[in-house]
N, C-alpha and C positions, 0 to 999 in steps of 0.2 A: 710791280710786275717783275717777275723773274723768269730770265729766260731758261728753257731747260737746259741740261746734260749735253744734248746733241748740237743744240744750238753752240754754247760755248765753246765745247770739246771742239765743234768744228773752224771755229774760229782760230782758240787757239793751235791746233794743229795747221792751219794756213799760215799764219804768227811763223810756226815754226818751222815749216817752208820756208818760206821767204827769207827766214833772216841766214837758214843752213844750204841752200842750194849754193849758190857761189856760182854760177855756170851750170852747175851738175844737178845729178839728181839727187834725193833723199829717200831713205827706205822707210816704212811705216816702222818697221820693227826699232827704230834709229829714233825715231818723233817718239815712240813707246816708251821708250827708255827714260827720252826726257823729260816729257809731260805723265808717266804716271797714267798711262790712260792704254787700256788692255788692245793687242794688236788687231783683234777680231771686232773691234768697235771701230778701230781705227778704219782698217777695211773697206768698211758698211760706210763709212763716212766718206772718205775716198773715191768709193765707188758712185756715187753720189754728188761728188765735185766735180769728176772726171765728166758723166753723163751733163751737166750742168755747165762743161766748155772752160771750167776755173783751172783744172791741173789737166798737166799731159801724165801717160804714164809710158814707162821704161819697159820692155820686157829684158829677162835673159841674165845674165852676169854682171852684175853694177848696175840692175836696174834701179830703179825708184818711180818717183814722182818730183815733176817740177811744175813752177806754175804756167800757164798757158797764155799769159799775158802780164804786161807789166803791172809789179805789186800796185801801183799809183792809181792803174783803172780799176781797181776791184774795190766796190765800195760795200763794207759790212752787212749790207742789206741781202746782196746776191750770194754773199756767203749761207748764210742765214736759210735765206729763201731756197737756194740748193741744196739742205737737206732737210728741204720738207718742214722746215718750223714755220711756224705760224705767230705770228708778234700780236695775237688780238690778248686785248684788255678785259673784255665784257665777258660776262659768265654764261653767255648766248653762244658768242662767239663769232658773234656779229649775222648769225643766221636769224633771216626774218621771220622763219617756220616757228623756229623753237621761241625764240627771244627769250627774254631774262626769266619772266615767271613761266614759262612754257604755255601759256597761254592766247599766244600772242601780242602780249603787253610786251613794252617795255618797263624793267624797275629805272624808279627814282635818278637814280644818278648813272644809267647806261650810256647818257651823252658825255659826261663826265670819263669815265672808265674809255670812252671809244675816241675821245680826245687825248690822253694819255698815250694809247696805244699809237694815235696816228703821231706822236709827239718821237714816241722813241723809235719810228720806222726812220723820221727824219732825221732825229741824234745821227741812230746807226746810219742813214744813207750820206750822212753828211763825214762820213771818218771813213776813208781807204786803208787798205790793207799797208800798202807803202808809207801813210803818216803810221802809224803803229809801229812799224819795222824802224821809222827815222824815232821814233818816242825809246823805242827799247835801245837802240844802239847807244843813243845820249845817254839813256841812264847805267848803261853797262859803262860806257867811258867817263862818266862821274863817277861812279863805285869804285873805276881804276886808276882814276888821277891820284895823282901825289896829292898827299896832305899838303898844303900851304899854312905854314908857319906866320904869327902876326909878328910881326914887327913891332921886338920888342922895347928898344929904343921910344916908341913913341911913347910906352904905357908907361915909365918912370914919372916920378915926380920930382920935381924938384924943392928941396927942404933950402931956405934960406938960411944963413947963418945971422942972429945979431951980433 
């Protein structure tokens, strides 16, 4: 299962909230820049979080977006679910009208596929926005620490003389 475009764009764009507010706000056009993701999508997604209770927004001169609660309570799910994605597995889509063959069968392995799906609603519910923000910060301050040097002394050998 893969999530779409909207789904991750809007994750990562929360990602990128979170780690650039500092206090403040951030502009879409500022998130655009970094993530490579068009301002007019951004937007649409925005608009979307905001409606959803996830960001405030800024009007006016230095406005932006921040988030409307601490990164910690926002669990991947509500992100997600905020702009209208849908995490089903099954090729039905978990509608009992349609189901798998359109007939109102279910195929073969629909319990399969609807166990997957209920699998990765719990991944994503079980990861906050704030462990993501604490995962990026460590790996940005691992990229940036000093190289540590081994200690060459120990890797000598020692040659006996007869």
């Amino acid at each position: 299962m893969k999530l779409t475009t909207k789904g991750r764009y809007a994750v990562t764009a929360m990602l990128d909230l979170a780690l650039n507010q500092r206090g403040g706000v951030v502009t879409v056009a500022d998130i655009s820049q970094r993530q490579q993701i068009s301002v007019a999508y951004l937007e649409q997604l925005f608009g979307r979080l905001r409606r959803y209770g996830l960001v405030e927004s800024v009007r006016g001169p230095g406005g932006g977006y921040r988030l409307a609660m601490p990164d910690s309570e926002i669990p991947l799910t509500q992100i997600v679910q905020a702009v209208n994605e849908s995490i089903t597995t099954t090729h039905c889509g978990g509608d009992p009208q349609q189901c798998c063959k359109g007939d109102g069968q279910q195929c073969l392995t629909h319990d399969l596929w609807e166990e997957l799906g209920d699998r990765i609603v719990e991944f994503l519910g079980g990861i906050t926005l704030g462990e993501l923000v604490a995962k990026q910060l460590y790996k940005e301050s691992m990229l940036n620490a000093p190289i540590r040097m081994t200690d060459r002394t120990s890797m000598r050998t020692t040659h006996k003389t007869a």
